[in-house]
C-alpha positions in Angstrom: 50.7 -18.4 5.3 48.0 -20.7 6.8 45.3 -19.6 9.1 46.4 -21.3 11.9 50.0 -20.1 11.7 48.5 -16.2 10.9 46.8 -16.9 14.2 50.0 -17.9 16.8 51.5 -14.9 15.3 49.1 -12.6 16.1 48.5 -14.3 20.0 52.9 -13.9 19.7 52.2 -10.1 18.9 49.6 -9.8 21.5 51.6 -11.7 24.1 54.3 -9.1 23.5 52.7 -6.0 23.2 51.0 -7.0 26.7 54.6 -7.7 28.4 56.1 -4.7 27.3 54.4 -1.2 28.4 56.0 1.0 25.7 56.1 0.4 21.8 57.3 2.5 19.0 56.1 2.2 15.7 58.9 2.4 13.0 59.4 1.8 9.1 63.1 -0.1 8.2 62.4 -1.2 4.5 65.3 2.3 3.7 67.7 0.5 5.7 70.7 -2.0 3.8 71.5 -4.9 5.5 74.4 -2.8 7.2 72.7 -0.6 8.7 70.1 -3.1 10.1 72.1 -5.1 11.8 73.6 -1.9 13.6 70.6 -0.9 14.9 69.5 -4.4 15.9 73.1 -4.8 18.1 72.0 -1.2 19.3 68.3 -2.5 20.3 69.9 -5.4 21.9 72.3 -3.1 23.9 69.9 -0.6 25.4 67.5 -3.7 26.0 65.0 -2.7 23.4 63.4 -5.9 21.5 62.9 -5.0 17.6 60.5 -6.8 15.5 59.5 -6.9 12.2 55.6 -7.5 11.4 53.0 -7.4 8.7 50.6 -4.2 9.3 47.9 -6.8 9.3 49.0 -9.3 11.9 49.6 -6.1 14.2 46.2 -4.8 13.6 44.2 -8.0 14.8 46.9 -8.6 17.3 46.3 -4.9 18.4 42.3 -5.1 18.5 42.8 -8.4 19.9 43.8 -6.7 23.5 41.6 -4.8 26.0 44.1 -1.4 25.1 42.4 0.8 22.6 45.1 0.9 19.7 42.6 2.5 17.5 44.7 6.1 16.7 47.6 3.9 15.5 46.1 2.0 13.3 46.3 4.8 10.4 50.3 4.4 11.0 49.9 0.5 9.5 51.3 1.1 6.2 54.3 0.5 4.0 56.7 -1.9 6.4 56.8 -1.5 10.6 59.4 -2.7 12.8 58.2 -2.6 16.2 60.8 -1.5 19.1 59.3 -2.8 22.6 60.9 -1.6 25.5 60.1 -1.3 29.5 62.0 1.8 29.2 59.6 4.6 27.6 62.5 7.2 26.1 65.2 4.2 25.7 63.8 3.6 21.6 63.2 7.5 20.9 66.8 8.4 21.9 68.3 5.6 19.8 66.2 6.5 17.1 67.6 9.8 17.4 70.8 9.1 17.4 70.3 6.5 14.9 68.7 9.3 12.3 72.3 11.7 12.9 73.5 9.2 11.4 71.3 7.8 8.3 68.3 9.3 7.6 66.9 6.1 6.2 65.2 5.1 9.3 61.8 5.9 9.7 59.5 7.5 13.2 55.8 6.8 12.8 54.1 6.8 16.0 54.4 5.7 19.7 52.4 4.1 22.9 54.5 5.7 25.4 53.0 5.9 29.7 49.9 5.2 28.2 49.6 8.1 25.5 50.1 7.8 21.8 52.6 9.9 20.4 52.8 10.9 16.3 55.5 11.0 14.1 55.9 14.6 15.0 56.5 14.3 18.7 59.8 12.6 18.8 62.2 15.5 20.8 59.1 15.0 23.1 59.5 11.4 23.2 63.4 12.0 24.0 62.7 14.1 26.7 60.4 11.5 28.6 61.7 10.7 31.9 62.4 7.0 32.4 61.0 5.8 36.2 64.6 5.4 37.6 65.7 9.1 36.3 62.5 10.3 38.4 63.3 8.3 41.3 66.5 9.9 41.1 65.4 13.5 40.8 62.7 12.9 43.9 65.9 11.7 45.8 68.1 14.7 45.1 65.0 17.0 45.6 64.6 15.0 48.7 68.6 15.3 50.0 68.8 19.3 48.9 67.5 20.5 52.4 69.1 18.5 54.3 72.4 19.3 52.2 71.6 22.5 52.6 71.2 22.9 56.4 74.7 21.1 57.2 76.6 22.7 54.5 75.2 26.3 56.6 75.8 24.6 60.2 79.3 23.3 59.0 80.1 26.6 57.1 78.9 28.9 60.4 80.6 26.7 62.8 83.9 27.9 61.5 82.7 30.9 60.9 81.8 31.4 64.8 85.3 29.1 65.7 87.1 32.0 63.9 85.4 34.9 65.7 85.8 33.0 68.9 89.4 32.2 68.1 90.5 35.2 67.1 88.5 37.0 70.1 90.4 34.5 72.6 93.7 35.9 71.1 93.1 39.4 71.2 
């Protein structure tokens, strides 16, 4: 590859790493062709871009950025698929699901809500809240009292329109 291709690769890297605020690490080279494209028409379904790069080009593209990168740099060897996502427990879940089924596919690390995450730490990964789940729970927790008080007024009300009711017939 010439220099000034290696070079619009890595900027293509860095321009994507720098759109996309989550990244998971991941090592494909198990996978048949098969298997590959499943998880490729899974990635494209839960809007998760996969991408295959050198360790290399990743490195410079990575210390080309303002983000430190540096603890992820150890994880830069045999093959690495990169799964970007906007979405920072969308590529551990199918990762997850995707290793029930073949356990060809490979976890290496993560840059999850500005934290790296190792190998290890993928049920952690899963259970990451996406912004919209969050938003959802701070919604419920926010409708709960309010549920609460007219469920007791309209469960009372009848309660008292009995008493009353069956006072007035007596």
């Amino acid at each position: 590859m010439k220099k000034e291709d290696k070079s619009t690769v890595i900027e293509q890297i860095a321009a994507t790493l720098k759109e996309y605020s989550h990244f998971y690490l991941t090592e494909t080279s198990a996978l048949n062709a098969e298997k590959t494209s499943a998880l490729r028409r899974e990635c494209f379904k839960n809007d998760i871009k996969m991408l295959v790069v050198k360790n290399a080009l990743l490195h410079k593209a990575m210390e080309s950025l303002e983000t430190d990168y540096s603890p992820l740099y150890d994880c830069l060897k045999g093959s690495t698929t990169i799964m970007f996502s906007n979405t920072g427990n969308a590529p551990a879940k199918l990762i997850k699901e995707f290793k029930k089924n073949s356990d060809l596919l490979g976890f290496k690390a993560a840059y999850v809500e500005e934290s790296f995450y190792g190998a290890d730490q993928l049920d952690a990964l899963v259970a990451i809240k996406s912004k919209n789940e969050l938003i959802a729970d701070v919604i419920a927790l926010l409708q709960s009292p309010a549920k609460n008080v007219v469920s007791a007024l309209q469960s009372s009300g009848s309660t008292i329109h009995g008493v009353l009711q069956t006072l007035s017939e007596r």
